[in-house]
TORKE-831678 format. One line per 8 residues: number of its first residue (from 1); their letters; for each residue z, x, y of N, C-alpha, C, O. Coordinates in nm, 4 decimals. Atoms other than C-alpha are relative to their C-alpha. Layout:
NUM = A = Z/X/Y/Z/X/Y/Z/X/Y/Z/X/Y ~ ... $
! end
This chain:
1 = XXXXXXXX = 0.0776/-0.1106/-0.0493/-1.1647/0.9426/1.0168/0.0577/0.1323/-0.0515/-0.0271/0.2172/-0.0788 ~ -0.0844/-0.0711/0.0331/-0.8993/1.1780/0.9146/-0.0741/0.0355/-0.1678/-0.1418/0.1360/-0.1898 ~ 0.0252/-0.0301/0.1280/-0.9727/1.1574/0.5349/-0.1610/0.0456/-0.0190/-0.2155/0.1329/-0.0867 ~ 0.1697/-0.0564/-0.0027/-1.3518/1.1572/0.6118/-0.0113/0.1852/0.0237/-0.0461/0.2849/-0.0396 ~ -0.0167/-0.1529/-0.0201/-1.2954/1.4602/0.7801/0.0607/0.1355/-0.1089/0.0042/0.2446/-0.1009 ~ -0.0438/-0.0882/0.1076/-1.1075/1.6699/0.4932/-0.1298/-0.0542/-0.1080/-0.2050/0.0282/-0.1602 ~ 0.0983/0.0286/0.1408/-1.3440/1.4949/0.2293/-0.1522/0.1047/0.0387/-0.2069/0.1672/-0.0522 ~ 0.0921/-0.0412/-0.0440/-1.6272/1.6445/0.4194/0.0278/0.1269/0.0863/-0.0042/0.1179/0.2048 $
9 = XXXXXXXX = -0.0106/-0.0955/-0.0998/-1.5216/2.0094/0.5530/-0.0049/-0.0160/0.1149/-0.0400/0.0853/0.1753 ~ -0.0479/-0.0477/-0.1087/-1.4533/1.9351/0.8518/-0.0885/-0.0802/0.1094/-0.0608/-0.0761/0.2292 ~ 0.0925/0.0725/-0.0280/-1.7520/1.7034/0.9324/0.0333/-0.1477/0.0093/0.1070/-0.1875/-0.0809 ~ -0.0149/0.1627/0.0411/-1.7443/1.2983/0.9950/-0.1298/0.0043/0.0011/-0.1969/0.0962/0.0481 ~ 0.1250/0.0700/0.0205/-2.0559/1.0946/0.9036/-0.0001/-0.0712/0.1388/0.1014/-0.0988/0.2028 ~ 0.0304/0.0164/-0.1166/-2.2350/0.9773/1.2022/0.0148/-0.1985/-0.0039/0.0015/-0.2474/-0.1161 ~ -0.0408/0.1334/0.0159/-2.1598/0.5695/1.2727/-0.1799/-0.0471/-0.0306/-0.2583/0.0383/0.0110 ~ 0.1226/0.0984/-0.0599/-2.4970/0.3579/1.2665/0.0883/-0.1166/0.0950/0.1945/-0.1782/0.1034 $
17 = XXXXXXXX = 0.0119/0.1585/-0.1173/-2.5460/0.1042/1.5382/0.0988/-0.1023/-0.0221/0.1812/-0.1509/0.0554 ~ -0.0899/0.1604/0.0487/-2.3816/-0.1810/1.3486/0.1203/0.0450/-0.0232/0.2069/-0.0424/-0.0179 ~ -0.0986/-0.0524/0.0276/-2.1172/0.0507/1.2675/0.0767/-0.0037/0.1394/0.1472/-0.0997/0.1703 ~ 0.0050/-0.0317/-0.1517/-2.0596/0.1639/1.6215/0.0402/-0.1420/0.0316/0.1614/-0.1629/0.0271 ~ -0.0483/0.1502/-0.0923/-2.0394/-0.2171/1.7726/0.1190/-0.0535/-0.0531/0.2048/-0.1150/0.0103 ~ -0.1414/0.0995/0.1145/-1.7788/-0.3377/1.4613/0.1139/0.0974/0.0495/0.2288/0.0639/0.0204 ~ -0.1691/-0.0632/-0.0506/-1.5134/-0.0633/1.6309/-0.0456/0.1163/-0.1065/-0.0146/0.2008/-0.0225 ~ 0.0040/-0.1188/0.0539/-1.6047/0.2440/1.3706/0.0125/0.1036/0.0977/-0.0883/0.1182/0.1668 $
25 = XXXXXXXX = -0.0457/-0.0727/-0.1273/-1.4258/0.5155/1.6267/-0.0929/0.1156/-0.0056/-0.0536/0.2174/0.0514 ~ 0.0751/-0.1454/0.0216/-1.7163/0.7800/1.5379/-0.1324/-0.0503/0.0782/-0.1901/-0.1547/0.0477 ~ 0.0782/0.0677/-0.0442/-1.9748/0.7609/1.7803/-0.1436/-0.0111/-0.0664/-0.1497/0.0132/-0.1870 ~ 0.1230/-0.0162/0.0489/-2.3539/0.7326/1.7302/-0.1047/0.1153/0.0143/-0.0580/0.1442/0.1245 ~ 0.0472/-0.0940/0.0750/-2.5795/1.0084/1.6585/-0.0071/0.0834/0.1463/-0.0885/0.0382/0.2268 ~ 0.0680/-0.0627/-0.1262/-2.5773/1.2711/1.9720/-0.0717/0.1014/-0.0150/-0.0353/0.1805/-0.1020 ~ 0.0877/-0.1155/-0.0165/-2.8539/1.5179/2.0477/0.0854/0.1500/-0.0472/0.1924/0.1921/-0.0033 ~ -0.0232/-0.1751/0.0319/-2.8151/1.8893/1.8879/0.1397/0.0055/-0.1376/0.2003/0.1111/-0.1556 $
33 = XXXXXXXX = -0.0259/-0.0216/0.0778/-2.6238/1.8169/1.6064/-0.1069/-0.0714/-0.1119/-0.2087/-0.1403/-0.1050 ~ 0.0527/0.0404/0.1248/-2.7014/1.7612/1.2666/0.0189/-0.1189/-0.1044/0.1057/-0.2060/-0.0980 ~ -0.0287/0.1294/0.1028/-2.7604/1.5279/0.9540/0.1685/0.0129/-0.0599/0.2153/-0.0855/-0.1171 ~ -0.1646/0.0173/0.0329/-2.3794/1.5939/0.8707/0.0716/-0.0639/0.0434/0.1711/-0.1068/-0.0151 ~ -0.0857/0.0678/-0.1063/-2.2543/1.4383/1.1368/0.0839/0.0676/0.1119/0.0310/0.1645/0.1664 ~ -0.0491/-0.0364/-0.1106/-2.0183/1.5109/1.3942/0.1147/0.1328/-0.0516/0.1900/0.1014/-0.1437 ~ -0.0253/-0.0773/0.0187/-1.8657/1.8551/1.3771/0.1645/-0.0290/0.0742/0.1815/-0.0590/0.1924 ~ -0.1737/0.0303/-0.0872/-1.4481/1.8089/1.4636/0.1382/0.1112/-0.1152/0.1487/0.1578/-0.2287 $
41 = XXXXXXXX = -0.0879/-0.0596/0.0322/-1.1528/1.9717/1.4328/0.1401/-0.0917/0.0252/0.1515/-0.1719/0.1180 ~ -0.1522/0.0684/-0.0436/-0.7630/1.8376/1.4072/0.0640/0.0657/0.0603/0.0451/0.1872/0.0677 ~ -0.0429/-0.0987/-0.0666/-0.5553/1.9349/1.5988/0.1824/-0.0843/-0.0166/0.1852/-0.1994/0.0270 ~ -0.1051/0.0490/0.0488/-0.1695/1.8410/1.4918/0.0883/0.0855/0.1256/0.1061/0.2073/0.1262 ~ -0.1241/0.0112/-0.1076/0.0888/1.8243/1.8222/0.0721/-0.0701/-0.0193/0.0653/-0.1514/-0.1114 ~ -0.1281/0.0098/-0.0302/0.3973/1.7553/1.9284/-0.0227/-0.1536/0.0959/-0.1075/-0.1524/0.1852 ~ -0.0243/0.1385/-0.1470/0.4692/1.3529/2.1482/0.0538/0.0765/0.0723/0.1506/0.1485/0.0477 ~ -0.1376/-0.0882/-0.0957/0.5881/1.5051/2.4317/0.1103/-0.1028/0.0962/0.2173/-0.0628/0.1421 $
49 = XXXXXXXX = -0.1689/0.1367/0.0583/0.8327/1.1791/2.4798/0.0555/-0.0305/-0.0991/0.1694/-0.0745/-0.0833 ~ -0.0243/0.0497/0.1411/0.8613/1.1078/2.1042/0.0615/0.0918/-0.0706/0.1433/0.0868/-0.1626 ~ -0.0347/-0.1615/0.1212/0.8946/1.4637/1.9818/-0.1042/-0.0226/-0.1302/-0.1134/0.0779/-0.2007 ~ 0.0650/0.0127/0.1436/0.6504/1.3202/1.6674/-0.1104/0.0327/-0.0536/-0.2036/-0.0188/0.0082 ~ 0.1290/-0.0766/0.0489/0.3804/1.4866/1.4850/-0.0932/-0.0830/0.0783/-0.0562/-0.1998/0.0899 ~ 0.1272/0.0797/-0.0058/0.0355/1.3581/1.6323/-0.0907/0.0516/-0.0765/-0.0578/0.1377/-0.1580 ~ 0.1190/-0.0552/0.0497/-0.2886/1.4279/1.5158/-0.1393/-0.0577/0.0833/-0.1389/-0.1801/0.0964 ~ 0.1556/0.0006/-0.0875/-0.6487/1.4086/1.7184/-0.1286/0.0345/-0.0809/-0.1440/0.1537/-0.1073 $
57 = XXXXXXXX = 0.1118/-0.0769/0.0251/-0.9630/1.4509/1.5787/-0.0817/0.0318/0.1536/-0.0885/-0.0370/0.2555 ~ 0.0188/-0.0236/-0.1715/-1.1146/1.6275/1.8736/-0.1808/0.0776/-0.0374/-0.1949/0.1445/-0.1398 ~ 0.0930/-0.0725/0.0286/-1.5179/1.7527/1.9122/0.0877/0.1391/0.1244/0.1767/0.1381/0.2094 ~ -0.0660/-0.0947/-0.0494/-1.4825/2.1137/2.0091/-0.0963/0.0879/0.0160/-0.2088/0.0660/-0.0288 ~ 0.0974/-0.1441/-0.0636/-1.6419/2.4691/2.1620/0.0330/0.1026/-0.1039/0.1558/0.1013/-0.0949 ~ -0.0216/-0.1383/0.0243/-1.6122/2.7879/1.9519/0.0520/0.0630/0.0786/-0.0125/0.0405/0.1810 ~ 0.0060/-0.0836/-0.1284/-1.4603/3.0271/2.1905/0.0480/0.1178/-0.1333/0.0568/0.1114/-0.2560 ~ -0.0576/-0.1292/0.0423/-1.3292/3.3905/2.1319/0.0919/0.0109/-0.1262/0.0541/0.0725/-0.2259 $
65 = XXXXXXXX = -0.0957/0.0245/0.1061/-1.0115/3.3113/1.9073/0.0559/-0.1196/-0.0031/0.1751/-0.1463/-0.0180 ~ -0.0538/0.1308/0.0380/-1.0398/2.9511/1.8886/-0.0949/-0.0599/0.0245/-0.2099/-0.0367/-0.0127 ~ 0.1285/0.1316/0.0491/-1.1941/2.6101/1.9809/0.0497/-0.0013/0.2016/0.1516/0.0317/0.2623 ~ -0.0165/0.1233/-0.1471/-1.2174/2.4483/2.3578/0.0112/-0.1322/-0.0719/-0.0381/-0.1607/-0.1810 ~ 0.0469/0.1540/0.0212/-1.1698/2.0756/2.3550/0.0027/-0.1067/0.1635/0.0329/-0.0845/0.2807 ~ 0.0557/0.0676/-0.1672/-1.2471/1.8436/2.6473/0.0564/-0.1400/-0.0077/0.0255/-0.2203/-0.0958 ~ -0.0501/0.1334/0.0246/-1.0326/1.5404/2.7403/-0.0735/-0.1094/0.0901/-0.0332/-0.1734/0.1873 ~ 0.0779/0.1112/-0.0668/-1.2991/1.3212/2.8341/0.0759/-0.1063/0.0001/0.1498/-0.1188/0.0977 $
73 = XXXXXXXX = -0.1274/0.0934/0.0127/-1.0916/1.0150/2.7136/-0.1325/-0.1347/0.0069/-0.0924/-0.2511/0.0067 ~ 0.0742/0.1394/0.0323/-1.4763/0.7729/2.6947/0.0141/0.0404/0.1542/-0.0886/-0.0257/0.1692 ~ 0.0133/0.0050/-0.1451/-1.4515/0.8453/3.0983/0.1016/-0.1436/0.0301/0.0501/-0.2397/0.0873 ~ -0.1114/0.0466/-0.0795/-1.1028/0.6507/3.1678/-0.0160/0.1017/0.1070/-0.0869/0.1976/0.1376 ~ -0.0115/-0.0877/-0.1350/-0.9779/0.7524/3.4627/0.1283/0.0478/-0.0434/0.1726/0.0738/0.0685 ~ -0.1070/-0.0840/0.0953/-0.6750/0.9068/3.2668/-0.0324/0.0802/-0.1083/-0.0900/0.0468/-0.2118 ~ -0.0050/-0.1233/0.1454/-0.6605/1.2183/3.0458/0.0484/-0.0884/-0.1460/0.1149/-0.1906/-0.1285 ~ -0.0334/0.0107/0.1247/-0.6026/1.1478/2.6784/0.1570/0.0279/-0.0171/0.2096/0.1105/0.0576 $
81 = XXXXXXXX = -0.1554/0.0062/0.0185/-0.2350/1.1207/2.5725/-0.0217/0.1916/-0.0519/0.0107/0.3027/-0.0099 ~ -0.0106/-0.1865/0.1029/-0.2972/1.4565/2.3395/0.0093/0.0745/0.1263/0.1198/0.1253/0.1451 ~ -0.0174/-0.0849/-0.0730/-0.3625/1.6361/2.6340/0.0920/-0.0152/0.1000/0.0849/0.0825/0.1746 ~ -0.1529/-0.0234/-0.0206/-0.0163/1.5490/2.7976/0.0865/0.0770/-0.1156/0.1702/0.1621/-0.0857 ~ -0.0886/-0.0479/0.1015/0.1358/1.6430/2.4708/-0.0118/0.1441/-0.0130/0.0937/0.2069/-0.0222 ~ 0.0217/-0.1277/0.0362/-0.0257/1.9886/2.4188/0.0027/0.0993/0.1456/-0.0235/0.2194/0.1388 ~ -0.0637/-0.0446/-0.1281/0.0753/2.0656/2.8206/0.0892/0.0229/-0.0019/0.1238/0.1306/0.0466 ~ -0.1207/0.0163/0.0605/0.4023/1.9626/2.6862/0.0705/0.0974/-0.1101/0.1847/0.1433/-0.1123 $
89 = XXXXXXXX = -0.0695/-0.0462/0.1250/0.4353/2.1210/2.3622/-0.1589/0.0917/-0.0486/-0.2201/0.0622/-0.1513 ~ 0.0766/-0.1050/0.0354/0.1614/2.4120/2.3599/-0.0458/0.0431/-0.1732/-0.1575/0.0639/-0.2207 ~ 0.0187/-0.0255/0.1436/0.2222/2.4826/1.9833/-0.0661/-0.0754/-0.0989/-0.0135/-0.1798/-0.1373 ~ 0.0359/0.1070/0.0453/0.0114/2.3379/1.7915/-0.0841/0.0846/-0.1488/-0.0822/0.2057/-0.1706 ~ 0.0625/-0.0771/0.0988/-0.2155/2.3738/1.4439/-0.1187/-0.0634/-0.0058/-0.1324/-0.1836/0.0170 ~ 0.1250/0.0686/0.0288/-0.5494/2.3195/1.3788/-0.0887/0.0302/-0.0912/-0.1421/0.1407/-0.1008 ~ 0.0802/0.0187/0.1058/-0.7451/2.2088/1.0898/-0.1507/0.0514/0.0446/-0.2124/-0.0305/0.1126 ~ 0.1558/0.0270/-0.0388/-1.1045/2.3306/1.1507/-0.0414/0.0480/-0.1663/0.0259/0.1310/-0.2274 $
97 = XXXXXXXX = 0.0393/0.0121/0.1463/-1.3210/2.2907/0.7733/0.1126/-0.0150/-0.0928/0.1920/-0.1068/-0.0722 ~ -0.1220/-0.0069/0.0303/-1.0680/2.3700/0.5398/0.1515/0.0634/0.0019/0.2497/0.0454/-0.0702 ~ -0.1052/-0.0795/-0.0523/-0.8384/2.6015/0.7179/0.1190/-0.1146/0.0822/0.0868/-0.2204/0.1363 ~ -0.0646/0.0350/-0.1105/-0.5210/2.5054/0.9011/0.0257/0.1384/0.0809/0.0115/0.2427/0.0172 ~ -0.0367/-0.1380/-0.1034/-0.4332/2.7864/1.1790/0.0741/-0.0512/0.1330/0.0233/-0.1286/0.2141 ~ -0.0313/0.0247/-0.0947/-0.1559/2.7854/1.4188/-0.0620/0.0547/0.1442/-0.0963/0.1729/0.1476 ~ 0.0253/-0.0008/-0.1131/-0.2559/2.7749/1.7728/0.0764/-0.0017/0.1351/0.1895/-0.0392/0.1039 ~ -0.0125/-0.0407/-0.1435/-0.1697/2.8321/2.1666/-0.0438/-0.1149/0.0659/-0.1307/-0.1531/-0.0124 $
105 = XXXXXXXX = 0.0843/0.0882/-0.0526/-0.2960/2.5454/2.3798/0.0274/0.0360/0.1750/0.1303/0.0403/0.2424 ~ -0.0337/-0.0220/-0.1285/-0.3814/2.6261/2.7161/-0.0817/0.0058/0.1053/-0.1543/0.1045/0.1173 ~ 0.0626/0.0527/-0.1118/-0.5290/2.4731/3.0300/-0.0885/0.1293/0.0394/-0.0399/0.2324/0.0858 ~ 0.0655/-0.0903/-0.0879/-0.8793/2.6628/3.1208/-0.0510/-0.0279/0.1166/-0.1045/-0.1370/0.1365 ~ 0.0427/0.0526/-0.1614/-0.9630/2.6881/3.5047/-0.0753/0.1415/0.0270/-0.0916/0.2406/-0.0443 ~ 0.1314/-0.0503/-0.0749/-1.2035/2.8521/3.7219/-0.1571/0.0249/-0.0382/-0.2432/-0.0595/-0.0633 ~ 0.0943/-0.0508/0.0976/-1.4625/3.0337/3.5887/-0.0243/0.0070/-0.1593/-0.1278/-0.0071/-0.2245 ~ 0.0456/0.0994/0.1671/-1.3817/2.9719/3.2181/0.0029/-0.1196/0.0502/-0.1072/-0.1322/0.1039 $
113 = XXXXXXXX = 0.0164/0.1819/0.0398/-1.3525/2.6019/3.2393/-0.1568/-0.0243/0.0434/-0.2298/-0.1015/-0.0188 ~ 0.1623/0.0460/-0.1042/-1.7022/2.5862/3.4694/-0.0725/0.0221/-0.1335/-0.1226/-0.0533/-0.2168 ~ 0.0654/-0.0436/0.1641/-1.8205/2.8389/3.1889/-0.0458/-0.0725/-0.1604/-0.1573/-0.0758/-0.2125 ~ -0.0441/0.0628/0.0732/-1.6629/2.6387/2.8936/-0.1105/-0.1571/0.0285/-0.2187/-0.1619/-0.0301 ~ 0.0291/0.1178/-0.0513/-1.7734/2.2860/3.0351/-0.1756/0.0006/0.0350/-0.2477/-0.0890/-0.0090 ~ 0.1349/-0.0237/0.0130/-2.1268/2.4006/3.1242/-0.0859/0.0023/-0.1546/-0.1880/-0.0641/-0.1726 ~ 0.0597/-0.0320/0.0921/-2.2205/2.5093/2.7897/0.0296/-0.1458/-0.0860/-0.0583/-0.1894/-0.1604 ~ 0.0359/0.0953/0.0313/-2.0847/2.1904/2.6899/-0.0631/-0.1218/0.0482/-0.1146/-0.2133/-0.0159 $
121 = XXXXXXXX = 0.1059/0.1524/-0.0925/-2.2470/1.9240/2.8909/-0.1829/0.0044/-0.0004/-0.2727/-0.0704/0.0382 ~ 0.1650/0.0033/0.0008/-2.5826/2.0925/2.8055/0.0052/-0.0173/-0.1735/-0.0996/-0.0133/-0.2381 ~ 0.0114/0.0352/0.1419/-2.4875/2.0253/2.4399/0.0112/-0.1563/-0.0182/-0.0694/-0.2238/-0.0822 ~ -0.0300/0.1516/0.0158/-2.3274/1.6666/2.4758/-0.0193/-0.0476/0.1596/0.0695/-0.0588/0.2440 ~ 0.0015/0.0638/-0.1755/-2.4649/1.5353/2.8232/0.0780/-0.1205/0.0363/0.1259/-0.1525/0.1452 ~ -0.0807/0.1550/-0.0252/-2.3039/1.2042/2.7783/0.1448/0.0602/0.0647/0.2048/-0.0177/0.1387 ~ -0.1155/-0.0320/-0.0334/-1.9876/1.4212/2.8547/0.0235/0.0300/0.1577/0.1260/0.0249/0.2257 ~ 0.0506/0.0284/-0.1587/-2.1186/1.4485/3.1959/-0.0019/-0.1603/0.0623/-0.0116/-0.1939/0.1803 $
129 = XXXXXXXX = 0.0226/0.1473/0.0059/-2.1365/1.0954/3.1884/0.1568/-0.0522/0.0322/0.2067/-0.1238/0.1190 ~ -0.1824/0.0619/-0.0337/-1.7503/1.0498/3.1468/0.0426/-0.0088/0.0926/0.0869/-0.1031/0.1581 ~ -0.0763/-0.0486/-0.1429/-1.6509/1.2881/3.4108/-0.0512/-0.0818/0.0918/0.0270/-0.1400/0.1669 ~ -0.0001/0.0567/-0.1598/-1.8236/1.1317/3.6728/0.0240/-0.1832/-0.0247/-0.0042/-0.2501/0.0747 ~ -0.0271/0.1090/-0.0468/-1.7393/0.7869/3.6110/0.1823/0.0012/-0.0509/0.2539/-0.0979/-0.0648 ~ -0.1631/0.0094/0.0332/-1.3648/0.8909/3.5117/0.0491/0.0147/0.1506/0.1655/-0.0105/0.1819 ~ -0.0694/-0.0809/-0.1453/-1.3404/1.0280/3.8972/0.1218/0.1226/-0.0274/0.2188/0.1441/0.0452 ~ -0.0823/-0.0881/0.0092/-1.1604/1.2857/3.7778/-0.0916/0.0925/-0.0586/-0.2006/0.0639/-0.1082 $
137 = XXXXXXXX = 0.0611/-0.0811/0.1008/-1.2241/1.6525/3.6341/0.1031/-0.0226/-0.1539/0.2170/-0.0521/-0.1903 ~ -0.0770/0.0183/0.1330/-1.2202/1.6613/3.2804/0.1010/0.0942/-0.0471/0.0709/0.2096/-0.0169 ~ -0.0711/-0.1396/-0.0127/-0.9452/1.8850/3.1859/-0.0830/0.0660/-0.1725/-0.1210/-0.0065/-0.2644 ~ 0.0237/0.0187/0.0854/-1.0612/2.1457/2.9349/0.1100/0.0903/-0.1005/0.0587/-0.0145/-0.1398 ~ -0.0903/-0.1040/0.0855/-0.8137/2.3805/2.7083/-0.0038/0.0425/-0.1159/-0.0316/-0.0304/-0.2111 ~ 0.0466/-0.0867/0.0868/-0.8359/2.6378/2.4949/0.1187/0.0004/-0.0958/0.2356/-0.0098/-0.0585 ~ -0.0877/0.0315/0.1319/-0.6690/2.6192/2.1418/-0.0394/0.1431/-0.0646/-0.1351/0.1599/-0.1403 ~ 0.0317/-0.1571/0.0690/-0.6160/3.0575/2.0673/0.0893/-0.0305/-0.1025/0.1839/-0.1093/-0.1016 $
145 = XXXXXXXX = -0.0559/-0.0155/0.1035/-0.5262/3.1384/1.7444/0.1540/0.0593/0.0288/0.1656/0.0795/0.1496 ~ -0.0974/-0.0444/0.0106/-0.1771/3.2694/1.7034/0.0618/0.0642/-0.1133/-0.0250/0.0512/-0.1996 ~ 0.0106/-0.0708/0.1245/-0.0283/3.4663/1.4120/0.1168/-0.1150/-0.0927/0.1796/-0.0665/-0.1868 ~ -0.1169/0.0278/0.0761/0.2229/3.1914/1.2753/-0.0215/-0.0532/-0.1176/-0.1378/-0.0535/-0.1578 ~ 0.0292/0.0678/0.1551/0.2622/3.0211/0.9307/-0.0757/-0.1216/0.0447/-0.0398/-0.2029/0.1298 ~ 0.0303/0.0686/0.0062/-0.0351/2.8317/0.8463/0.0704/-0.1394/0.0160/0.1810/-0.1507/-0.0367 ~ -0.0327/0.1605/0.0187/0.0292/2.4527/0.8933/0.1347/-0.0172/0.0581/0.1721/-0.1344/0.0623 ~ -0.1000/-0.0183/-0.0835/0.3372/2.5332/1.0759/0.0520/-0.0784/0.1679/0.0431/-0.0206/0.2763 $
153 = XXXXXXXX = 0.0193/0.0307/-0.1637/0.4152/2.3020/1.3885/0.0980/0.0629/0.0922/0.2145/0.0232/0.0909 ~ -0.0982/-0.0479/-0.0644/0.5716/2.5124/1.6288/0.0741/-0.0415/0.1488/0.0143/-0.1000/0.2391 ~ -0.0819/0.0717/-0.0831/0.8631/2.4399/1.8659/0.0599/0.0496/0.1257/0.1169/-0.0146/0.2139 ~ -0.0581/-0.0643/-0.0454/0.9487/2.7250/2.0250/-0.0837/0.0284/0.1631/-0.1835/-0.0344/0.1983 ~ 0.1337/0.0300/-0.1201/0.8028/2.8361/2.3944/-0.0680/0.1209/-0.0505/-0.1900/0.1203/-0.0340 ~ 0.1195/-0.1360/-0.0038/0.6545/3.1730/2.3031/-0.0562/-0.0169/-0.1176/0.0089/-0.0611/-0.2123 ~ 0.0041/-0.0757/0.1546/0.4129/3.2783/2.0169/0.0624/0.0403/-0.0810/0.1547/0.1097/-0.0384 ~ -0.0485/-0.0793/0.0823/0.5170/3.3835/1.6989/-0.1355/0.0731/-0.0414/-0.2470/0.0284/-0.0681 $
161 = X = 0.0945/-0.0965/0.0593/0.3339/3.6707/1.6026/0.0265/0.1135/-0.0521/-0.0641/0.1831/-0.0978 $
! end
């Protein structure tokens, strides 16, 4: 998915059906996007037991100076590992098309997250779908830009800027 994704700015190809059932991890075609396929961004963290690079392809929000991403997780009833890690280890970089840009990662609540989470659940409804059979809220967090060296995984607790 990874290589798809760079081969294709930033885009995966959408699975077909037969694709989809054989385990292809890209789902099948959802409402309001396009013939490109699924619009994603990477997002390269920290294990926060391991210490070891990860990587996520994650769908994501536009916001102000970055992306939202939403740890649905398929509606487990557990968050996504990434989003322990980037609780953990905030610093992070993210590939969106062909940019990398370091990033901030950081838990949105109240009124953004409602905000955030609204605008997506009327884009991907199935994501509505998760939450309520995960019994949990989904968490969602915001990935702001930061000023550090491209492609840079950072370690430290504050911004560099």
């Amino acid at each position: 998915m990874i290589a798809e994704f760079r081969a294709n700015g930033g885009y995966v190809p959408w699975s077909s059906e037969e694709e989809f059932a054989a385990g292809r991890p890209v789902p099948p075609r959802f409402p309001g996007f396009d013939e490109r396929g699924m619009p994603l961004i990477l997002v390269h963290h920290t294990g926060a037991r391991t210490g070891r690079e990860r990587i996520n392809p994650l769908f994501y929000q536009p916001v102000d100076n970055g992306w939202a991403v939403f740890g649905t997780h398929g509606g487990s009833p557990r968050h996504p590992v990434w989003y322990g890690n980037l609780m953990a280890n905030p610093h992070v970089t993210v590939e969106v098309g062909t940019e990398k840009v370091p990033a901030l990662a950081r838990l949105a609540e109240g009124a953004e997250r409602e905000r955030l989470w609204a605008k997506e659940i009327a884009l991907v409804p199935k994501f509505a779908e998760f939450e309520a059979a995960s019994g949990r809220q989904v968490p969602v967090v915001v990935l702001e830009r930061t000023h550090g060296q491209a492609g840079e995984m950072h370690r430290a607790t504050t911004p560099k800027c």
